[in-house]
N, C-alpha and C positions, 0 to 999 in steps of 0.2 A: 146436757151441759157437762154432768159427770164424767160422761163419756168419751167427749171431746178433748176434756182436760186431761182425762186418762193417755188416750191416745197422743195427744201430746207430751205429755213426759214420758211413753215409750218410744217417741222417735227421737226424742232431746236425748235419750238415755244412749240411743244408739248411734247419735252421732260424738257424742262423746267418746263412745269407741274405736269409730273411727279416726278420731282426731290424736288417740293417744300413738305416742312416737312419732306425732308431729313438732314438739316440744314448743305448740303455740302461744300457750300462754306464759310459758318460758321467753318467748324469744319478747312478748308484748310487755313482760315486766323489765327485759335486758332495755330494750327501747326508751321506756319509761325514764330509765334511772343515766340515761347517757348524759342527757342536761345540766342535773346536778352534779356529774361528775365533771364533767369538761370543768362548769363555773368554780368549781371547790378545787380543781386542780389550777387555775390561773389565781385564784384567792390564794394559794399556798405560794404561787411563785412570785406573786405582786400583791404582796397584802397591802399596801399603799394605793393601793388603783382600787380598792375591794369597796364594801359596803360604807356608804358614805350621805352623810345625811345634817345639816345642821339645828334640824327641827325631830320634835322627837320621836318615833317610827319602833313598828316593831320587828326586831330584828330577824325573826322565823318568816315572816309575811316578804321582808327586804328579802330575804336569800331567794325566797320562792319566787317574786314578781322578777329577778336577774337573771331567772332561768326559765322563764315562760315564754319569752319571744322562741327561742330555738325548738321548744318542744308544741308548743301551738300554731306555728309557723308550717313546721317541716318534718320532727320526729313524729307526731301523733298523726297527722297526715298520710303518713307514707305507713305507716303499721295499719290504720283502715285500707286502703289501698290493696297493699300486699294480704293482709289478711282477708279480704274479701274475696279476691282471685282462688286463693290457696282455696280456702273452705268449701269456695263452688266446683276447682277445676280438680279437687279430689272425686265429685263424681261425675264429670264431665267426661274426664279421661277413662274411668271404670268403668261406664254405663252407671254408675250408681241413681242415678234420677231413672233411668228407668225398671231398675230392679227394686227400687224402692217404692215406685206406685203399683208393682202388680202385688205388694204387698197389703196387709188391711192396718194400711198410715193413710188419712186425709192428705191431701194435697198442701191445704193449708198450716197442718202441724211439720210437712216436711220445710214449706218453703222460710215459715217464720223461728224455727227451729235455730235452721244453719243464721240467719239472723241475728238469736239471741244469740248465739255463740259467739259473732266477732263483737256484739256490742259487751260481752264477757271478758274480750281481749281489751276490748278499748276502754273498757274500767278498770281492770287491771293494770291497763300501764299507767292510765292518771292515777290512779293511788300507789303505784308504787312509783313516780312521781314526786310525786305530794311527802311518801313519808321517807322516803331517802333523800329527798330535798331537807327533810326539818331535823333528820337525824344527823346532814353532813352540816347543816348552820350549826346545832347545838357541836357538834365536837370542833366546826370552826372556832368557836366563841372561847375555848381554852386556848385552841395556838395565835390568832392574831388577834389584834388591839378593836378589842370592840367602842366605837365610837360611844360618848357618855349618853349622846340619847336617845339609845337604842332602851328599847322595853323589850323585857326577855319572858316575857310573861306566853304561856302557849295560846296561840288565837283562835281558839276551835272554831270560832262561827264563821271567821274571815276563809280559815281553811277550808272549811264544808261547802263555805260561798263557792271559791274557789273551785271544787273537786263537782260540785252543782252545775256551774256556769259550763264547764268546759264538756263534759257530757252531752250537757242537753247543746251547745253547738255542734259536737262532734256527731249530733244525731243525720242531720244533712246529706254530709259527705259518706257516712256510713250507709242510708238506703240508698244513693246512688250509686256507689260503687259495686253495692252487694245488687241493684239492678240491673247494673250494664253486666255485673259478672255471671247472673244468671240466663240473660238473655245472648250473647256473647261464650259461643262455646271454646275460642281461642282464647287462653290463659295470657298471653301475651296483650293484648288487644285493652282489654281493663282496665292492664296497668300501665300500659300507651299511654290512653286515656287520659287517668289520672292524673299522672305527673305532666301530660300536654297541660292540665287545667291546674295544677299549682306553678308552671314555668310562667302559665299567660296570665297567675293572678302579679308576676313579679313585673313582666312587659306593661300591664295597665294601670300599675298603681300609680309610676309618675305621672301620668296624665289624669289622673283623678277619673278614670273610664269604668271604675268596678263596682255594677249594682248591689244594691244592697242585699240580694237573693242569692250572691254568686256562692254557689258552695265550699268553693277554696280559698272564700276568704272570709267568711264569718266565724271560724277557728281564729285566723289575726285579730278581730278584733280581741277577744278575751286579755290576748298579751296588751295589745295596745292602750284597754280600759281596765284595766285590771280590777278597779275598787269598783266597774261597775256604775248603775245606774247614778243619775244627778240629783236625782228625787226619791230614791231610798227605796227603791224597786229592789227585789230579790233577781230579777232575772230582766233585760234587755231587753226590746226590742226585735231585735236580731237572733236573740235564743229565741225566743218564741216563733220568728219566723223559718228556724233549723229545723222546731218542733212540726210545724203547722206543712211545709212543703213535706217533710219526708213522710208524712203520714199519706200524701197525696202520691208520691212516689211507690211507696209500698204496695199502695191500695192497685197503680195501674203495673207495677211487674208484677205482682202478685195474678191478676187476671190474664196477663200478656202468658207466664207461667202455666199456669191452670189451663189455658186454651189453646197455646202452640203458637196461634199467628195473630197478630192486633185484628184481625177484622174477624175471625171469632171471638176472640174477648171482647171487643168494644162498640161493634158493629151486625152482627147478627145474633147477639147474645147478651144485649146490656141488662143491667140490672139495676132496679130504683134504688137500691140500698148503694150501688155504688158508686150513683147518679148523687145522691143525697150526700156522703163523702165527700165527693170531689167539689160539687156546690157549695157545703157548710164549711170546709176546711181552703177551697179555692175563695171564696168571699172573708174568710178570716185572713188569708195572705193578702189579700187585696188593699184589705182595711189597714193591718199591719203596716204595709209598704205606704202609707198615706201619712205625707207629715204634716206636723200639728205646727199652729203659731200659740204663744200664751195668752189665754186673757185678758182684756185690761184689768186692773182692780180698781174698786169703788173709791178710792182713794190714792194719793200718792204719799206712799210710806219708803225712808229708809232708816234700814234696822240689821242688825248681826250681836253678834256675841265673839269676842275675841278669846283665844285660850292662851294666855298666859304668865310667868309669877307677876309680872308686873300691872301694876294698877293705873290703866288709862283714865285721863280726865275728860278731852273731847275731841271730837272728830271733826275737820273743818271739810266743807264741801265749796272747791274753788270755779268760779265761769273760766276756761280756756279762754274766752274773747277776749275780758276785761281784766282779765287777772285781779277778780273779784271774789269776796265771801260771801257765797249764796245762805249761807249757814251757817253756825256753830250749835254741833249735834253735843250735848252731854252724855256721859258715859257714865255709868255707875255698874259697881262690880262686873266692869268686861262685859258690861252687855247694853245694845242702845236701841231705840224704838224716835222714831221722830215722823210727824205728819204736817207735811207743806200745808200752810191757811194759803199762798197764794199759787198761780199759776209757774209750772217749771216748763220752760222750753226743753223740748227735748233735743241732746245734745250730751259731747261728751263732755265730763267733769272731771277733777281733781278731787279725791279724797284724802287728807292727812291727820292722820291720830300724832296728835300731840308733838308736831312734828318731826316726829321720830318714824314713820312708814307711812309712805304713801300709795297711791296707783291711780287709774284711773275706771271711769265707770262711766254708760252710757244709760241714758235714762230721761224720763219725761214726766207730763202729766198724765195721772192716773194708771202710773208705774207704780209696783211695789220692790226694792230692792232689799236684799238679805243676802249680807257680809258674813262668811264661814270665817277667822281670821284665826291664824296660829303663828307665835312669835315666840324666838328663844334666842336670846344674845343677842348679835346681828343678824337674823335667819327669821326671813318671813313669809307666810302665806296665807293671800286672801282667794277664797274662791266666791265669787258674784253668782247668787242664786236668783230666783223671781222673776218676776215676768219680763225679763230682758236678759234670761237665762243664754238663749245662744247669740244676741247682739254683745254680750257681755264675754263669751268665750272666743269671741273672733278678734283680730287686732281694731284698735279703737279706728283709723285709719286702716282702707286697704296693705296689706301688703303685697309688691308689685316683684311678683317673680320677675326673674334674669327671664330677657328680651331680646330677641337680635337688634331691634333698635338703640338698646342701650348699650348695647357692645359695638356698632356702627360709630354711635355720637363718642363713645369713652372712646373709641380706636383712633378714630379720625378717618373711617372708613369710610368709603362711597360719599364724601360730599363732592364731589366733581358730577353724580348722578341721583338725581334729585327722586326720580322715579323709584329707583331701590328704596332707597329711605321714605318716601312715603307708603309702599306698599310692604312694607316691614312693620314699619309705624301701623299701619291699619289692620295686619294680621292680629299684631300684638293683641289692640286694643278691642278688636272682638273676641278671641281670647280669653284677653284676664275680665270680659264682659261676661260673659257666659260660666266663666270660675264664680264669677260674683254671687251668683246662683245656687251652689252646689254646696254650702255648707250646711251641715243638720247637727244636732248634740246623738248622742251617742241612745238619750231616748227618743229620737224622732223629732225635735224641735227644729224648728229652722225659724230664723229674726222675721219680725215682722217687715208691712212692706217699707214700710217708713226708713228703717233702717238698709232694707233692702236697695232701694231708690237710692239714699245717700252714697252706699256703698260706690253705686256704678258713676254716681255724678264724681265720686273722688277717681276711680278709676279713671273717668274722661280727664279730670282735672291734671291727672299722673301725665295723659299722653299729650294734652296738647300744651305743657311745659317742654314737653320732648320736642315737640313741633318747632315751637318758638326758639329753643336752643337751636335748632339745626336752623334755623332763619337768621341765626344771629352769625354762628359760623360761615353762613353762606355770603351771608353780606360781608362779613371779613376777606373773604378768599376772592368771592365773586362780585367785588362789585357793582358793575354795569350789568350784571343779570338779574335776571325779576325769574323769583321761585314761588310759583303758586301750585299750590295743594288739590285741586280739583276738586272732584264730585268728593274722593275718599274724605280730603281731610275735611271738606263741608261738612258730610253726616257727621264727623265727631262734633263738630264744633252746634252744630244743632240741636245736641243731644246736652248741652250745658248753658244755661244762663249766666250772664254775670252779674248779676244784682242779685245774688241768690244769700241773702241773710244769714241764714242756716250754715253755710258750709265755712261760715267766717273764722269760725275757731281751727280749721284748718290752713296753715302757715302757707303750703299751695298754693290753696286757693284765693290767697289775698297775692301773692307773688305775680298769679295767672291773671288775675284782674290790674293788678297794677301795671306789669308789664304789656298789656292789651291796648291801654291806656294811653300809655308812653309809646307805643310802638313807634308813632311817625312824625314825635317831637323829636327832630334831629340838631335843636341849638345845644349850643356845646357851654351847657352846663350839666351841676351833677345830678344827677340818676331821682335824690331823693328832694330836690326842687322840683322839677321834671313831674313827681308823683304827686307829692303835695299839691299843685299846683293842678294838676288834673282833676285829682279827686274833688280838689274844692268845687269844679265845673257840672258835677253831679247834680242830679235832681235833688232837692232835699227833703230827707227823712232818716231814718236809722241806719241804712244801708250804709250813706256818706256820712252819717258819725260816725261808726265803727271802724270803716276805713281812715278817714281822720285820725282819728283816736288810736289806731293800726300803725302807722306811720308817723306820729308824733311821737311814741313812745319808743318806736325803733331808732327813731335820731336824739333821743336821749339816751338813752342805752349808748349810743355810738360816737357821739360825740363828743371830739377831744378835748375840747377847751368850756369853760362857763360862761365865756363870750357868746360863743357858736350856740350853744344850745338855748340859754335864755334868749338870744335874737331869733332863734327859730318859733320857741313855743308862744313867748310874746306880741311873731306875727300870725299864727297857723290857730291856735288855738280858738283865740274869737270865732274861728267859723263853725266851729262844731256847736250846734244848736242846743245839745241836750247839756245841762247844766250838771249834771253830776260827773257826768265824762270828763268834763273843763276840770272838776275838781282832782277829778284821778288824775290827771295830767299836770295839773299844777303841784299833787303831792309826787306823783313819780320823780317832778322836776327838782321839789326841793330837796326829796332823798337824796338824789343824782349830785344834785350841789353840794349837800352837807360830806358826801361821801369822797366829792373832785380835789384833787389835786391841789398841795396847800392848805386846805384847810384843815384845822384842830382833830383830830381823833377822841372822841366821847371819852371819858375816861375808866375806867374798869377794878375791879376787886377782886380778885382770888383767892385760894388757897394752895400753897405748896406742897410739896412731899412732906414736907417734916412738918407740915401744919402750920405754919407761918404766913399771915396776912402778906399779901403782894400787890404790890397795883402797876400798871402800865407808867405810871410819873416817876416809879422807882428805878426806870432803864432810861430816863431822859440822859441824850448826851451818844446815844449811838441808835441804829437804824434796827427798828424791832421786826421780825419777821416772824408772823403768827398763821397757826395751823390749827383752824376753828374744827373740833372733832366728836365723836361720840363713842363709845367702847362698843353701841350696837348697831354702828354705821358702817356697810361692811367697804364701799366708795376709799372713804378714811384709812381704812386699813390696808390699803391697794397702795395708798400715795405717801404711808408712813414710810416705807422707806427710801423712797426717794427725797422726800423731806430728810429725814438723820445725813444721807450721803450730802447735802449740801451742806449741812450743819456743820459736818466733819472739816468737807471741803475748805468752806470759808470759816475755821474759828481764827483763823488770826488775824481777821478784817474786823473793823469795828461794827459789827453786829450780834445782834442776839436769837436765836432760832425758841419760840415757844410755842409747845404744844398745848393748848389753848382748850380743856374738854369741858365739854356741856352736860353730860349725864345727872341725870338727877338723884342717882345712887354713888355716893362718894367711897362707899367700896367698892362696887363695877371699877370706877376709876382707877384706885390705886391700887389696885389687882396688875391691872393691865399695865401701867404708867412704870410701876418697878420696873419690867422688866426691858425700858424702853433704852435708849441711847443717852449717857450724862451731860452729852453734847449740847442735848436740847432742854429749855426748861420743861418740867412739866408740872403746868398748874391748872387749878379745878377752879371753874369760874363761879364767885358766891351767886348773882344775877346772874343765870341765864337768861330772862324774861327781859329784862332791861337789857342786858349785851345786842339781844335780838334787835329787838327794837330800834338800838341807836347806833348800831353799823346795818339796818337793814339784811336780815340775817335769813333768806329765802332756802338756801340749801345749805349742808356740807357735805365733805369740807370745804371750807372757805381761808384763802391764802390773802393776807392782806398786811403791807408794808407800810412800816412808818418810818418817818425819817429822827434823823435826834432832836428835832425842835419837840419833836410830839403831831406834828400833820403829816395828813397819808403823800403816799407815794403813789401808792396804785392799792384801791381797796377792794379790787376783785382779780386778782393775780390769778394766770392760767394755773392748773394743777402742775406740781412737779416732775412729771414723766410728759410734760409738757415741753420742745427744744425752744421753746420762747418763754420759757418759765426763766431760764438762766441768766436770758439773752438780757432781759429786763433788768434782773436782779443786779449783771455786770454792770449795766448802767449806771444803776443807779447809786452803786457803789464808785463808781466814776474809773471803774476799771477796766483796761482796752478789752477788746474782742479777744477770744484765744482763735487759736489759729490752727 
């Protein structure tokens, strides 16, 4: 053993010698350092475009993640590459391979020698990297404006993660490159190669075509995941799968090496030692490559911890179907734990802390769910952990890449040819069917089937709306023609039920059922008679309440007058069987009412800028136009100025523009309130809890007009960068159109 090792440091020693006035590791540090150069010379030219973050981050970790796509991608790549070539075809070219074995050097000390030397280069440029990256943020952070929540604090462990991670993938592409260049006496030929296999990891990415084993692209991910595993792994997946193949790669150039031709190496001269290699470390890649679903858990628990100064009270958890509170989770210091006693469909939900941040979340029985949650000002972030970890990282609904079909129907293309359009329509949808598939978390998870199954039922759901639209144009253009779909659009349409409960909380999928419904009632009333009316004809059970219930609430929501909608829900209503439904429908109605046209506006309490009690009866006598807001609402802060420019616009009309804030921190408010336009009032609402309440107060901002008696006008006005925002507002000022 002594021996071996000996002999090994006297051939490392003398390839060292040959390598000097190569200035390799010179050229492997120049490499290294281009990234951060490029990034800090655009930071210097566009320091406004530069490190930007509204949550708080550290700023050595930001410079470095802004320059890891380039050097993970493309610079560190191409330095294995060439330095693999280089190192071999210096004895290539010399005979040096074979002046070196008539020497007394083991085969083995020569071949993994030149080895450790580029994986010497390839550490060298990740650290020099790494510390010309943190040397050019720190002297950044004296010439431009370092954002406030930036932490300047040195992250050694996040660094070392980093300097770790990228190594142990860059292991990969370094035994293959350094295989093909030993085997491969053309210097030229390697490096062909190689860059064939980083040009065709750029050709298959759009397609989603690039295994998880590909060795030019398991360097991308590093840039791509930067922080890393989801579950607090030190190293990936995919690193280990860098680790686990190049060992398997080494092991067979190395004998291909040693023997001259693959059928002495591997075929007249095997060996159990190399048989047992390639089995233990070929069944670890096996196993690697094999993705995992999460457990259920014994329980269905949701729970997180939020970071931030502010003191949350509680989390509500809303049904999408019914626009109901399945919950109200309490929060104590920023942290929450809750266990469902009854059964939770699984499905997606709505989660809202305290009104102030919401999103959504996918989840069931004997689901555990854990909210990562970070919030600063208007700036937030929640990441969904637990056993619906990757249901939880995909869009709650498909999302339907660009289609030739949807650019045929948006075009107005090929409907005169029915056939085009349906065999576009069916590429599509086996397509984004087989996409439906291919997502996994970054450690190997992929959603269960449950969620798997729904995904593609909305996928169908996507296409055979696309169907229907083109049915509908066809019938416009065409119509004494009959356009049928054939065998193609049958399988879709075989492949979805329409009485499917589940997928009701998607908006689609109740549109797809209704209009399926409706297709061949052609009396010439409207659209949501027509529905109603169908849906009553259902079997009964839940299905036809929710749809019911679906459609009752959409024709209040929409309807103009309190004639129209009381005659609707007063006939429609009764039919829905489950009596709590009736209720939510009957209080949607009396909201709708209290909030329609004419009548009284609830009356309200504030505070001013200079601290002065104010109330909405103190502007009776001219038309109030209120802009319901938050200081960590960032929606709000899009539509403040649009809101002041009309302010400005109309002060010589008899109206008043008030910016209307809700925050429960009265200096948050009047921070921000100074420095707004004096155009507009700005007052701090003493009730926000009550305000909510009695204008029905679901999101903001919220734009809502009263007239000078004191009754609304319209109490859900489109936002201001809205061109029906004005158009209203002229009205109802009783002033003509501009022109």
């Amino acid at each position: 053993m002594k021996t071996n090792i000996s002999n090994f440091i006297t051939v490392l020693k003398a390839e060292n010698i040959k390598r000097r006035g190569t200035m390799l590791y010179w050229s492997s540090a120049i490499l290294g350092i281009i990234s951060p150069l490029l990034f800090f010379t655009i930071l210097l030219s566009r320091p406004d475009e530069g490190i930007k973050s509204q949550l708080p981050f550290n700023f050595y970790m930001k410079f470095i993640d802004n320059t890891l796509e380039p050097f993970a991608n493309f610079f560190l790549p191409l330095l294995i590459i060439i330095t693999a070539s280089r190192i071999t075809q210096l004895d290539h070219k010399n005979g040096g391979w074979q002046l070196m074995e008539t020497q007394p050097a083991q085969k083995f000390s020569i071949y993994f020698s030149k080895f450790l030397t580029i994986l010497t280069a390839t550490l060298i440029s990740i650290v020099s990297f790494t510390i010309v990256g943190i040397l050019l943020a720190w002297i950044s952070h004296f010439i431009i404006d370092v954002p406030k929540m930036a932490i300047m604090e040195f992250p050694f462990v996040e660094i070392l993660h980093t300097v770790s991670r990228l190594f142990m993938a860059s292991l990969l592409i370094t035994a293959l490159q350094f295989t093909l260049s030993v085997l491969i006496p053309s210097f030229i030929w390697s490096i062909l190669i190689g860059f064939f296999g980083l040009l065709l990891t750029l050709f298959l990415q759009p397609f989603n075509l690039i295994p998880d084993w590909y060795p030019y692209e398991i360097l991308s991910k590093i840039a791509s995941k930067s922080e890393g595993s989801d579950l607090g792994y030190w190293f990936t997946f995919t690193d280990y799968l860098s680790l686990s193949i190049s060992i398997i790669l080494l092991y067979i150039g190395f004998r291909w090496y040693q023997h001259k031709t693959f059928r002495l190496a591997f075929i007249k001269t095997p060996k159990m030692t190399g048989l047992a290699i390639v089995t233990v470390f070929g069944g670890l890649t096996c196993w690697l490559l094999c993705s995992n679903q999460m457990p259920d858990h014994d329980k269905t628990v949701f729970c997180g911890k939020i970071e931030s100064k502010e003191q949350f009270q509680n989390i509500y958890l809303r049904d999408l179907t019914l626009d109901d509170t399945i919950a109200v989770i309490p929060i104590k210091n920023n942290e929450f734990h809750y266990i469902f006693k009854n059964n939770v469909i699984t499905d997606n939900y709505e989660f809202i802390i305290d009104g102030k941040y919401h999103g959504n979340v996918f989840f069931g029985k004997k689901d555990s769910i854990y909210i990562d949650g970070k919030t600063a000002e208007s700036a937030s972030e929640f990441k969904l952990k637990g056993t619906r970890l990757a249901e939880n990282q995909m869009s709650s609904d498909p999302k339907m890449e660009w289609s030739m079909v949807t650019y045929y129907l948006e075009q107005n293309i090929n409907l005169d040819q029915p056939q085009i359009i349906i065999d576009a329509l069916y590429d599509g949808w086996k397509e984004a069917m087989e996409a439906s598939n291919t997502f996994k978390t970054v450690d190997n998870y992929i959603p269960k089937n449950d969620y798997t199954e729904r995904k593609q039922k909305l996928v169908t759901t996507h296409y055979l709306n696309l169907w229907n639209n083109f049915l509908k144009k066809r019938a416009a253009l065409y119509p004494n023609e009959k356009t049928t779909g054939g065998k193609s659009i049958a399988e879709i349409q075989s492949k979805l039920s329409l009485t499917d409960e589940s997928l009701l909380s998607s908006s689609e999928y109740f549109d797809l059922v209704k209009n399926q419904l409706i297709a061949k009632d052609h009396r010439d009333i409207d659209e949501d008679t027509k529905a109603i009316m169908a849906i009553s004809k259902l079997k009964n059970g839940s299905f036809k309440d929710k749809m019911l219930f679906w459609q009752i609430k959409k024709v209040i929501e929409e309807s103009s007058t309190s004639a129209e909608r009381n005659q609707f829900v007063a006939k429609y209503n009764p039919l829905i069987a489950n009596t709590y439904y009736q209720q939510k429908i009957n209080n949607f109605n009396r909201i709708a009412e209290s909030l329609g046209k004419g009548k009284t506006a609830p009356s309200f309490e504030a505070t001013s800028l200079d601290g002065k009690k104010v109330s909405l009866a103190g502007l009776k006598g001219k038309y109030v136009l209120i802009d319901v807001w938050a200081t960590w609402c960032g929606p709000c802060r899009q539509q403040s100025p649009f809101f002041e420019k009309f302010a400005l616009k109309y002060k010589k009309e008899n109206i008043q523009f008030v910016a209307l804030n809700s925050d429960t921190n009265l200096q948050d408010w009047f921070i921000d309130a100074k420095s707004k336009s004096k155009t507009v009032l700005q007052w701090h609402l003493d009730d926000s809890k009550q305000f909510a309440n009695n204008y029905n107060l679901e999101y903001i901002p919220r734009f809502i007009l009263i007239d000078p008696n004191g009754n609304f006008v319209n109490a859900k006005l489109p936002f201001p960068n809205d061109a029906s925002f004005e158009i209203l507002l002229r009205k109802a000022l009783h002033l003509p159109d501009e022109g």
